[in-house]
C-alpha positions in Angstrom: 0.0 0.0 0.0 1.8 3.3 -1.2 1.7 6.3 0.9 -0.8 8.4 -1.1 -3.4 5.9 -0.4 -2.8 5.5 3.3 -3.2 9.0 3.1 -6.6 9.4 1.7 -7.9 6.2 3.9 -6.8 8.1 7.4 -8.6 10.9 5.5 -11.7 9.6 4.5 -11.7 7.9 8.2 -11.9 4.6 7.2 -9.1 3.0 9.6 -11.1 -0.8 9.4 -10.8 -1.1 5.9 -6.6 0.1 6.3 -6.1 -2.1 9.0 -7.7 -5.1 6.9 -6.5 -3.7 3.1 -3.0 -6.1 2.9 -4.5 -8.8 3.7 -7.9 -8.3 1.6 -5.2 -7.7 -1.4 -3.0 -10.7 -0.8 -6.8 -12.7 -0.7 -8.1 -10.6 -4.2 -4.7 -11.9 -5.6 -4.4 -15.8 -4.6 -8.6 -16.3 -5.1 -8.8 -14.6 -8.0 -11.5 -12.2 -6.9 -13.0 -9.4 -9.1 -13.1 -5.9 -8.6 -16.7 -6.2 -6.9 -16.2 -8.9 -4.6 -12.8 -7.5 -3.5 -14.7 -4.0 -3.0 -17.4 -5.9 -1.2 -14.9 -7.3 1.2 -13.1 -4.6 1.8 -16.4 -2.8 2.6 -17.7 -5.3 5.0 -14.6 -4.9 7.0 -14.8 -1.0 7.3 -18.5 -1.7 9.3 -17.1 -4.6 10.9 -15.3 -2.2 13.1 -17.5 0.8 12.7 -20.0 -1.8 14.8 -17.4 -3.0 17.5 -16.9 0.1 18.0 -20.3 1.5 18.2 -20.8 -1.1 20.7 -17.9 -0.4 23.0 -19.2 3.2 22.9 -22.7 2.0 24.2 -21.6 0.0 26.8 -19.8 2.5 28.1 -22.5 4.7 28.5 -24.7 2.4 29.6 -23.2 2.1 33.1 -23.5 -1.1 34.0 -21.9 -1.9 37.3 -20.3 -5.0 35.6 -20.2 -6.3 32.2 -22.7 -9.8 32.5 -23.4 -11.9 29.5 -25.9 -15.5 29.7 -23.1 -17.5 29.2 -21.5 -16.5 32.5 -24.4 -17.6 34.0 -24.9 -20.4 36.3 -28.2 -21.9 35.5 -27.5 -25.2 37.1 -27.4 -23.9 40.8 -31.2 -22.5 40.4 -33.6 -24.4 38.6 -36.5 -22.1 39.4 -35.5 -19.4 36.7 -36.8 -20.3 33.7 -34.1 -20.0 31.0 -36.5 -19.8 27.3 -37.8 -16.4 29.7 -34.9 -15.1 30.1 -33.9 -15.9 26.3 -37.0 -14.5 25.0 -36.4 -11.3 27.0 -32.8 -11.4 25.9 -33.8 -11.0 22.1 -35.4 -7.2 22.7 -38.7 -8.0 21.7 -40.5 -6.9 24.7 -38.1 -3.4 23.6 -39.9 -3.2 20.4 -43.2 -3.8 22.0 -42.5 -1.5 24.6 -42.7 -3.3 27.8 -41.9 -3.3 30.7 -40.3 -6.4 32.6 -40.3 -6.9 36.8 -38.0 -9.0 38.7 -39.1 -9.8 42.0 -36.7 -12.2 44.0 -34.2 -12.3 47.6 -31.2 -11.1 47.0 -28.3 -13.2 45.8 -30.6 -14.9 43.3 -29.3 -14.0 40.0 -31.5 -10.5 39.3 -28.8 -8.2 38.5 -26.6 -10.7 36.6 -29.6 -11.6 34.7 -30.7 -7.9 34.1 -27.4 -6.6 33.0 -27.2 -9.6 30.4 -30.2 -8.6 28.9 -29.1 -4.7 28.8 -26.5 -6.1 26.9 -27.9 -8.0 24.5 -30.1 -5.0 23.8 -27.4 -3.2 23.3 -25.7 -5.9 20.3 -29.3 -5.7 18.9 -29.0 -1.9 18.1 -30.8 -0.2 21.4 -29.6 2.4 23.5 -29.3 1.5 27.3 -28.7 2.9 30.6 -28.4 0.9 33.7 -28.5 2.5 37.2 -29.3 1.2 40.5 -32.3 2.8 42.5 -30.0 4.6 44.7 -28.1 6.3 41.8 -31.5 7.8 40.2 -31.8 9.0 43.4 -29.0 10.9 43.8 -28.7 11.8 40.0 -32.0 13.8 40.8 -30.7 15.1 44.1 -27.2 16.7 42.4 -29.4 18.2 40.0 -32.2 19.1 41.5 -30.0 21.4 43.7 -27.9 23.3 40.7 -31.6 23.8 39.0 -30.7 21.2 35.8 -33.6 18.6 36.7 -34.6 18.7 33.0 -31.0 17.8 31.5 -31.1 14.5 34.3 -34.6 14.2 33.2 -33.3 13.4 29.4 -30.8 11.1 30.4 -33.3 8.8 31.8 -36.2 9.4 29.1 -33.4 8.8 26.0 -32.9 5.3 26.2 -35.0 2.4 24.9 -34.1 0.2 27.8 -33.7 1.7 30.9 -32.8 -0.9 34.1 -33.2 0.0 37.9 -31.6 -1.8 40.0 -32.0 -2.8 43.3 -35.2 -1.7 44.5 -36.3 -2.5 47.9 -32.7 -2.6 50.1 -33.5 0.1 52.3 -35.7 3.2 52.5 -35.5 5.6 50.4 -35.3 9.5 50.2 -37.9 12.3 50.4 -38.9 13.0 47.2 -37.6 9.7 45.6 -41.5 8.3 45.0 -41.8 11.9 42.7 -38.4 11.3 40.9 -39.1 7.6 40.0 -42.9 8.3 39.2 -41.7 11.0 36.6 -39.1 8.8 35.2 -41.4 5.9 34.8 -45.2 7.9 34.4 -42.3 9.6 31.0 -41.4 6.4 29.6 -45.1 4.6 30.0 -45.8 3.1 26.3 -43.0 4.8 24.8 -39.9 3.3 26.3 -38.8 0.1 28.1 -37.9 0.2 31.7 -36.8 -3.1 34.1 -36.7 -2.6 37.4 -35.6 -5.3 40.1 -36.5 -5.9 43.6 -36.0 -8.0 46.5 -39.3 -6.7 48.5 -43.2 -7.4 47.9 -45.1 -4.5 46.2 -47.3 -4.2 49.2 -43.9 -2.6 50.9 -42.8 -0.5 48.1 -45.3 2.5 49.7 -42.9 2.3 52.8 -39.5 2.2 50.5 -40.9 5.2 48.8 -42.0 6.9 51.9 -45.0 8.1 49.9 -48.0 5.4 49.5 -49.8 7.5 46.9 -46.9 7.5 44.5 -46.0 4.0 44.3 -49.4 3.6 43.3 -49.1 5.7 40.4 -45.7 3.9 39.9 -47.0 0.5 40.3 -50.8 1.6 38.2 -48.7 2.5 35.1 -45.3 -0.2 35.3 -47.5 -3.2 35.9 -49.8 -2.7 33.1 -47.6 -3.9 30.4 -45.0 -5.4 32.4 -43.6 -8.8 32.4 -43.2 -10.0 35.8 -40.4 -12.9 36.6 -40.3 -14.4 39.9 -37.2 -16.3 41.5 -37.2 -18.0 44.6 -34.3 -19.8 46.3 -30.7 -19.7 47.9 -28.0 -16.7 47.5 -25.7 -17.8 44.9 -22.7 -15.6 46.5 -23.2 -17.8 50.1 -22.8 -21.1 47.7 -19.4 -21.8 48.7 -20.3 -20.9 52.4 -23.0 -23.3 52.7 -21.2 -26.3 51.2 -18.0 -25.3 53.9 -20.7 -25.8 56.3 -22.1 -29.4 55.3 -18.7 -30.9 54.4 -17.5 -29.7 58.6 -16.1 -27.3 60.7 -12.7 -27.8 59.4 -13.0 -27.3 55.6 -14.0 -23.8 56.8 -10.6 -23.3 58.3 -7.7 -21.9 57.3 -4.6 -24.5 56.1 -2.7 -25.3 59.1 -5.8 -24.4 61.7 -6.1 -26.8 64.3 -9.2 -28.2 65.3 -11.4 -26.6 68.0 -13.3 -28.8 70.2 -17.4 -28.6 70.5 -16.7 -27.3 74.3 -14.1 -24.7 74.0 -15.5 -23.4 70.7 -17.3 -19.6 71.2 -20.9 -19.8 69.5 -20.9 -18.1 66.0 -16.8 -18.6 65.7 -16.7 -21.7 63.3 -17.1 -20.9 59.1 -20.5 -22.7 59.6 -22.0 -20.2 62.1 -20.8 -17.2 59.2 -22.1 -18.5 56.4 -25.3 -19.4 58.0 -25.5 -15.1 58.3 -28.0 -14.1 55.6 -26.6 -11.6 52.9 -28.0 -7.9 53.8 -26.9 -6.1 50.9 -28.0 -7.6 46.9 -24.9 -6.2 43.9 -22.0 -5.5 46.4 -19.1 -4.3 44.7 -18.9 -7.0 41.6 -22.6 -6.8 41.0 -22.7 -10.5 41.2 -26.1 -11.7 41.8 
């Protein structure tokens, strides 16, 4: 590739089809390809990474806490979620047919793994995301609220065709945080996606909120088109824990620890006693439910 060439590629801003053009001419030459199936290659290659990185771009601003896929998923460890579901909700129709999806479970159960995964694979279908956890809206509308831009924060959660809230129902919210989230959903009712998940009973959500009037507007307008899935069972991050505690005291030890005898043992000491603590916060840092 002379000079001149490179030139007018870098110009033209069409760095795929330079990083691909050697080898795409070394192919035209050895397979014998014509000028239109050489330009079609060439072509394909230049949108190749035009997409990858559109994509990258969209994760990015769709803030998810961490980057889940299905794959990653452990399905074996709770049978109760029903996988074709969570496939059907992972190809974006319910985004086309702007619905509205509900996860209702205890925490550790898989709700934010699964969420996220779907926010991606909306994302690799063509849809704008944003991901945020219930506390982040929140305070998204506090900041802004107090420097007088409640409108820009306003279009940041109206914009996208999926938008995901997280973690609804870990501890009381706000003042005021029933109005924000009744905006933001009462906004996107029939004209935009939202998934929201939570680890308490509707019949609480009135106390979360701190405002019973509002999250029955919320509820009135989510729930009419929404999708709910239900999940039931054990934590997935106390997995190891629990197994520690049926295979004895000492697997839960240290290397090297000696063994502690039933009477000299303090109650609550042993890995057993620990792991039997229910978790009291869903997401943690790795967002690994």
């Amino acid at each position: 590739m002379n000079d001149n060439l490179r030139q007018t590629l870098k110009q033209l801003r069409l760095s795929g089809l330079l990083e691909s053009l050697e080898v795409r001419l070394q192919e035209a030459a050895s397979h014998h390809l014509n000028h239109v199936e050489f330009l079609e290659l060439i072509l394909q290659d230049e949108l190749a990474v035009r997409s990858d990185r559109l994509l990258k771009r969209r994760i990015k601003a769709a803030g998810f806490r961490e980057l889940k896929t299905l794959d990653d998923f452990d399905w074996s460890f709770n049978p109760s979620i029903k996988k074709k579901q969570v496939f059907d909700l992972a190809s974006a129709r319910f985004i086309r047919e702007h619905r509205d999806v509900l996860w209702l479970g205890p925490p550790g159960v898989g709700k934010s793994h699964l969420v996220q995964a779907i926010g991606y694979h909306a994302l690799k279908a063509g849809f704008i995301a944003l991901y945020r956890s219930i506390f982040d809206v929140v305070r998204d509308f506090l900041h802004d609220e107090a420097v007088g831009k409640e409108d820009k924060i306003l279009s940041r959660y109206l914009k996208p065709d999926l938008l995901v809230i997280d973690d609804m129902g870990m501890k009381q919210l706000p003042k005021r945080s029933g109005e924000y989230l009744f905006e933001i959903i009462m906004r996107r009712y029939e004209t935009r996606s939202t998934m929201m998940t939570s680890n308490r009973p509707l019949e609480d959500w009135g106390k979360l909120i701190g405002d019973v009037p509002s999250a029955t507007a919320i509820l009135d307008r989510f729930l009419h088109h929404a999708e709910i899935v239900q999940i039931t069972g054990k934590s997935y991050r106390l997995r190891n824990q629990a197994r520690q505690g049926k295979d004895g005291d000492d697997e839960a030890k240290p290397n090297g620890a000696p063994p502690t005898s039933a009477k000299s043992k303090p109650a609550g000491a042993d890995g057993g006693a620990s792991a039997a603590k229910p978790a009291t916060k869903e997401g943690g840092a790795h967002g690994s439910k």
